[in-house]
C-alpha positions as CSV (number, residue, x, y, z in Angstrom):
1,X,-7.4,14.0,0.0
2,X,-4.9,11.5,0.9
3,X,-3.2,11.2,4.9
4,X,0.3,10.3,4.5
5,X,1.8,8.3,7.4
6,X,4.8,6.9,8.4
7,X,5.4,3.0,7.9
8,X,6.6,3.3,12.1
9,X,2.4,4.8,12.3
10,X,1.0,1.9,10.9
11,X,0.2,-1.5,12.3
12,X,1.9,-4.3,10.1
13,X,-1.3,-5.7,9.4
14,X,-2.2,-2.4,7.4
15,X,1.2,-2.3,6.3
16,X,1.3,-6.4,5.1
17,X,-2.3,-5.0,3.6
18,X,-1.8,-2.6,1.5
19,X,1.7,-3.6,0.0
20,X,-0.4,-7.0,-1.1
21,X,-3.1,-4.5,-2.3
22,X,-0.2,-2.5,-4.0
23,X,2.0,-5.4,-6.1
24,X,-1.5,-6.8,-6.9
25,X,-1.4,-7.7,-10.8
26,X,2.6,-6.9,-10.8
27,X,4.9,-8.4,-12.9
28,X,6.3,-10.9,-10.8
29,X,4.4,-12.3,-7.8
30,X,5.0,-10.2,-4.9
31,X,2.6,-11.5,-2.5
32,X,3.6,-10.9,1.4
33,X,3.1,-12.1,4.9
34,X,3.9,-10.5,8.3
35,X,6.6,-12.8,8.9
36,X,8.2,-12.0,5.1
37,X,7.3,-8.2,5.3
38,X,9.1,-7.8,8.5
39,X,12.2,-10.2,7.0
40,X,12.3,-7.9,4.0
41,X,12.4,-4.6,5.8
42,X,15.5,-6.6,8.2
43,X,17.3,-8.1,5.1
44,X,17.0,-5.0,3.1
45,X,18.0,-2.2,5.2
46,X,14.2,-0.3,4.9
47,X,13.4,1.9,7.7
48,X,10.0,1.7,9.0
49,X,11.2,5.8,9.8
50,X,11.6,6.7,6.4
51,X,8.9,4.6,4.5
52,X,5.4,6.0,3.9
53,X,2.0,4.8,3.7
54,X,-1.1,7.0,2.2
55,X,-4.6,6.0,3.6
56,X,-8.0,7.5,1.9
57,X,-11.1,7.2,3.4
58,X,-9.0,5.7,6.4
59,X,-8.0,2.6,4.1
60,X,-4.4,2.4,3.1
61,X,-4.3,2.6,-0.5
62,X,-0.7,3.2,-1.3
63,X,3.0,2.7,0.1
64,X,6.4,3.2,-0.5
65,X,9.6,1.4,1.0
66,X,12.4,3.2,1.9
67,X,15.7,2.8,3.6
68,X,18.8,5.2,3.9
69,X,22.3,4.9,4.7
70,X,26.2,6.8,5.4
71,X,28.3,6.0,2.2
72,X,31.6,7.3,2.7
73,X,30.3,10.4,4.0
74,X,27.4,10.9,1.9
75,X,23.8,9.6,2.5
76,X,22.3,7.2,-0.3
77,X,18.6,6.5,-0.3
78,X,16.6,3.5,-2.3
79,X,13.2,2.9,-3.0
80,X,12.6,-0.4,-2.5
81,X,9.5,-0.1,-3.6
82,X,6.6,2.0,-4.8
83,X,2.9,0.1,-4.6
84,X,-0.9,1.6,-5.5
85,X,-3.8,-0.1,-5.0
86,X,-6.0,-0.9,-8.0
87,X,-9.0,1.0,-7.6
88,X,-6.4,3.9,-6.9
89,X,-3.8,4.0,-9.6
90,X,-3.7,6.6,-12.4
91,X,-5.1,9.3,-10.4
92,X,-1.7,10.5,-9.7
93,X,-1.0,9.5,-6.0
94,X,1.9,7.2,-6.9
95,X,3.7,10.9,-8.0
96,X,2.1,12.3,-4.7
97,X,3.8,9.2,-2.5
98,X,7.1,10.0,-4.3
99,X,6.9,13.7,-4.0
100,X,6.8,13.2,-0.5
101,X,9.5,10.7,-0.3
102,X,11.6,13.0,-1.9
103,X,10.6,15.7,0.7
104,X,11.8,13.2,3.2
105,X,14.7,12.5,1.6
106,X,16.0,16.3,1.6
107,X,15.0,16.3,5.5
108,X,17.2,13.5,6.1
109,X,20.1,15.2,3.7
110,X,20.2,12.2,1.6
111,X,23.0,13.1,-1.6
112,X,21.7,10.9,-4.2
113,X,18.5,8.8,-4.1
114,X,18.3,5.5,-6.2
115,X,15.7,3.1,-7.6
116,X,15.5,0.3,-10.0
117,X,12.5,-0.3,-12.0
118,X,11.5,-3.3,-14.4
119,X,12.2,-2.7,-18.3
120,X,9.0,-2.7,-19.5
121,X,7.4,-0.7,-16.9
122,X,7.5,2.8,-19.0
123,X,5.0,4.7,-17.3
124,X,7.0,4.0,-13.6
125,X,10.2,4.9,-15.6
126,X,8.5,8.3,-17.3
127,X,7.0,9.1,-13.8
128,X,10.4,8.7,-12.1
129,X,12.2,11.0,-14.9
130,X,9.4,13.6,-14.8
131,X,10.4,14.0,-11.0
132,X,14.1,14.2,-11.7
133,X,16.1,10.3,-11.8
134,X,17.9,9.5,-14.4
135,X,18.6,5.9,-15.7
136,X,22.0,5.5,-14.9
137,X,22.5,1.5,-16.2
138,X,20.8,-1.9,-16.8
139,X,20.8,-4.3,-14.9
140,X,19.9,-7.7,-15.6
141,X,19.5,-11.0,-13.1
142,X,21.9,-14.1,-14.5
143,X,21.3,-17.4,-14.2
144,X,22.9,-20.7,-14.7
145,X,22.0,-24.1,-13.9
146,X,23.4,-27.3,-14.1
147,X,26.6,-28.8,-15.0
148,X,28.8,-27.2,-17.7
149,X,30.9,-30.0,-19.6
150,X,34.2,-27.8,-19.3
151,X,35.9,-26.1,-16.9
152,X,35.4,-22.0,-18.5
153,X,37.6,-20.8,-16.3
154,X,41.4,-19.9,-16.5
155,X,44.5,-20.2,-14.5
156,X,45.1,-17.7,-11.4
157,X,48.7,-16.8,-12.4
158,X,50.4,-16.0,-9.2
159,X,47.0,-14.7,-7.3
160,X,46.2,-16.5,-4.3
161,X,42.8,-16.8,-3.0
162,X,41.9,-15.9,0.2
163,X,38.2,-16.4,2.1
164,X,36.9,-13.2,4.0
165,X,33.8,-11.5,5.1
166,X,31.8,-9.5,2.8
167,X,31.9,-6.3,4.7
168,X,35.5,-6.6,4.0
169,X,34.9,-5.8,0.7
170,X,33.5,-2.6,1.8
171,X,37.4,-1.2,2.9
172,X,38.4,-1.4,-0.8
173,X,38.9,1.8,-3.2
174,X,37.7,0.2,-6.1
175,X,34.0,-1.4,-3.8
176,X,31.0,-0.5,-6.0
177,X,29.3,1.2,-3.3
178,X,27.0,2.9,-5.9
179,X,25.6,-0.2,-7.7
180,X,22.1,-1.3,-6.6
181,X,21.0,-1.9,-2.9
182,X,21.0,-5.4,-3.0
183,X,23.8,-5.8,-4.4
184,X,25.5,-4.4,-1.2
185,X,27.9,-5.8,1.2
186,X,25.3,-5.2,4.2
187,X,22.4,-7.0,1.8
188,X,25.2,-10.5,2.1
189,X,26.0,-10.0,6.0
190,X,26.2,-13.4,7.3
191,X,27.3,-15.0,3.9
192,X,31.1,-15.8,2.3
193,X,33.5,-13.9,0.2
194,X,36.7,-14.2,-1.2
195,X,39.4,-11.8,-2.2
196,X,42.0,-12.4,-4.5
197,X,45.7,-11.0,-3.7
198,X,49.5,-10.9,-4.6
199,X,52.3,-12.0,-3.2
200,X,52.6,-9.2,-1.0
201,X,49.2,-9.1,0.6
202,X,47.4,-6.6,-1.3
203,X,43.5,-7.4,-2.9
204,X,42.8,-6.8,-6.8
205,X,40.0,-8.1,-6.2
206,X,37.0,-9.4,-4.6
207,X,33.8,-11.5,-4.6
208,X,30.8,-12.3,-2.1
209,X,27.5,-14.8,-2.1
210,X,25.5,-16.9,-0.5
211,X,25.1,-20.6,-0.9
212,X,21.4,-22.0,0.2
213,X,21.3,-25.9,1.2
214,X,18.5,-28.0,1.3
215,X,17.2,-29.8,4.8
216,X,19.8,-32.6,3.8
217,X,22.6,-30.2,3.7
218,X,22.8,-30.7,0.0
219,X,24.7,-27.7,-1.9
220,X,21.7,-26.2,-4.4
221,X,22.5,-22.7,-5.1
222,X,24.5,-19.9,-5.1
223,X,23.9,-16.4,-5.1
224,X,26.2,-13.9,-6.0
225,X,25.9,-9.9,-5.1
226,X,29.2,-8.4,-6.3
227,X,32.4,-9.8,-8.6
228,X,34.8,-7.1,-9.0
229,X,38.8,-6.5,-9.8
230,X,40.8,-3.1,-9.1
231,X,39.9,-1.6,-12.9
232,X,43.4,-0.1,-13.6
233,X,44.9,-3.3,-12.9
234,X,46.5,-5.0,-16.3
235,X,45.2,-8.6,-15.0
236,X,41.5,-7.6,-14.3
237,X,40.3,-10.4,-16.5
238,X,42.8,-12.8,-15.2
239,X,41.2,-11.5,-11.7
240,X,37.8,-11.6,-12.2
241,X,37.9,-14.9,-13.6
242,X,39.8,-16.4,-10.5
243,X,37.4,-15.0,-8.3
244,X,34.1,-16.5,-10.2
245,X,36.3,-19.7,-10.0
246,X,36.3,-19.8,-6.3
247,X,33.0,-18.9,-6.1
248,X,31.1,-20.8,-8.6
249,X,34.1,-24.2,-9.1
250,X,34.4,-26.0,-12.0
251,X,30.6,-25.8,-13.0
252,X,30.4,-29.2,-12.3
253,X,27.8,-29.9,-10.4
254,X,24.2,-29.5,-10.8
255,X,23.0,-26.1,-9.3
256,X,21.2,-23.5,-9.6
257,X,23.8,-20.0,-10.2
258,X,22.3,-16.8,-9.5
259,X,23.6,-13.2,-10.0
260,X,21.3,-10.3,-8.8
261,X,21.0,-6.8,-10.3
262,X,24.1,-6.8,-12.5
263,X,25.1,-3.7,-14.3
264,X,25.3,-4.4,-18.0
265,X,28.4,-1.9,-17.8
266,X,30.1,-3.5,-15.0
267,X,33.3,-5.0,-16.0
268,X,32.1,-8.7,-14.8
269,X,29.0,-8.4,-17.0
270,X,30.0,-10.3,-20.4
271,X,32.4,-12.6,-18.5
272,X,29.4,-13.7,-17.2
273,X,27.2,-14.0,-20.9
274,X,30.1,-15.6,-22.3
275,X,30.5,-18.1,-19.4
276,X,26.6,-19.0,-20.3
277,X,24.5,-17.4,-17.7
278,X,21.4,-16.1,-19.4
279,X,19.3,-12.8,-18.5
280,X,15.5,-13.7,-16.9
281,X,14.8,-10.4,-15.5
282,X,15.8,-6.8,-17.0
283,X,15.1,-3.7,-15.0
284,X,16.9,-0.4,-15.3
285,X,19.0,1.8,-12.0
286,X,17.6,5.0,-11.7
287,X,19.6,7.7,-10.1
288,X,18.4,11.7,-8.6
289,X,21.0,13.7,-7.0
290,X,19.9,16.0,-4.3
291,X,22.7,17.6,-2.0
292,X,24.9,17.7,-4.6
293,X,28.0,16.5,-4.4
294,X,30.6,14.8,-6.9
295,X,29.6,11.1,-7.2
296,X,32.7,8.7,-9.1
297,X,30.1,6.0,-9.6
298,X,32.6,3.9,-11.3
299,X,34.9,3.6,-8.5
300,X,32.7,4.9,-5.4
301,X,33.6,4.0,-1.6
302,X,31.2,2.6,0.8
């Protein structure tokens, strides 16, 4: 029988163990350290409180990463993510690990709970819907690099531009508090944004990123988390392209562009394909409500 521990239980050496032991032979390398594991739980809002670690024969063989937050008054919980080791997978403790993390989700009141998963992982997808999520979207990381020969952006009209922070984009009624985790303000605290606005003051719409440097202070990347306009308004495209303008410029220098975790039905999605940004990593956003309450995931608060 499996002991189920909290991640706050655990030393980070089994912790830094057993996620390596986890991810092992994963689709994309996700190799840790101490020094990462305990950046990732920072960056990424996981609670040590809330995560879980399962140890047989007083090894730890299996993990799960979990953080939860307020959202306008409702609790949202993600699983950031869900590892077995190989000499324990297919024996069914990655469904006991999320049973339990459901359990503690309903202790904690948590409304909805949320997850991505990669495309082509089926038999995480099938366990997730056997316990209740539902995909909700795909998503799709963008990127673009290098110089564009024209300018594929339009005029701003009578917008204005304006630079901010990004929890500012957090007081808006149209903020996509309900697209993936990392896609959140909190997940960009410490980077840029810009908002674009009329005349009188008011925000149709907003953007915010990161831009990474190398140790000369040369400009190499950017990395975008959320592009959005107000969707009622009658110049969203006008918006959205202004704001991808003052994020991204002219395309005229040679970077790399990044977008993370974009919904394929978010409104900024084939502005971005036709712009030229190309798909290298699909995964779908999973959805389970617990508490019940009414979720407007198109135009959600956080």
């Amino acid at each position: 029988m499996a002991i189920i521990k909290t991640l706050e239980e655990c030393t980070l050496g089994e912790a830094v163990k057993v996620w390596n032991l986890g991810f092992e032979g994963y689709y994309f390398d996700a190799a840790s350290t101490e020094e990462k594991f305990m950046k990732r739980l920072d960056t990424e809002g996981l609670s040590p409180a809330f995560s879980i670690v399962a140890f047989k024969e007083k090894e730890p063989m299996g993990i799960i990463l979990n953080g939860i937050k307020e959202s306008q008054g409702r609790r949202v919980a993600w699983n950031g993510g869900t590892g077995i080791a190989a000499a324990w997978r297919n024996q069914g403790y990655g469904q006991l690990l999320m049973e339990h993390t459901l359990e503690v989700y309903k202790k904690e009141g948590v409304n909805v709970a949320t997850l991505e998963a990669i495309s082509e992982n089926q038999k995480a997808i099938r366990l997730y819907e056997k316990l209740g999520y539902r995909v909700s979207d795909e998503l799709e990381y963008l990127e673009l690099a290098g110089v564009l020969g024209d300018n594929p952006f339009k005029e701003r009209g009578n917008y204005q531009i304006v630079k901010g922070l990004p929890q500012e984009a957090g007081t808006l009624s149209f903020y996509k508090g309900f697209y993936p985790w990392q896609t959140h303000w909190e997940r960009a605290a410490g980077g840029e944004a810009v908002f674009l606005q009329d005349s009188a003051g008011n925000r149709w719409g907003y953007a915010y990123f990161r831009r990474s440097f190398d140790q000369k202070g040369r400009h190499t990347g950017t990395t975008l988390y959320q592009c959005e306009s107000d969707p009622d308004h009658p110049d969203a495209d006008i918006i959205v392209m202004g704001l991808l303008e003052a994020v991204f410029g002219a395309m005229d220098v040679d970077i790399k562009r990044i977008i993370i975790n974009l919904p394929k039905s978010s409104y900024t999605y084939p502005h971005m394909r036709r712009i030229g940004f190309k798909p290298f990593a699909r995964q779908v956003f999973m959805l389970k409500e617990i508490h019940k309450q009414y979720l407007d995931l198109s135009r959600s608060e956080s």
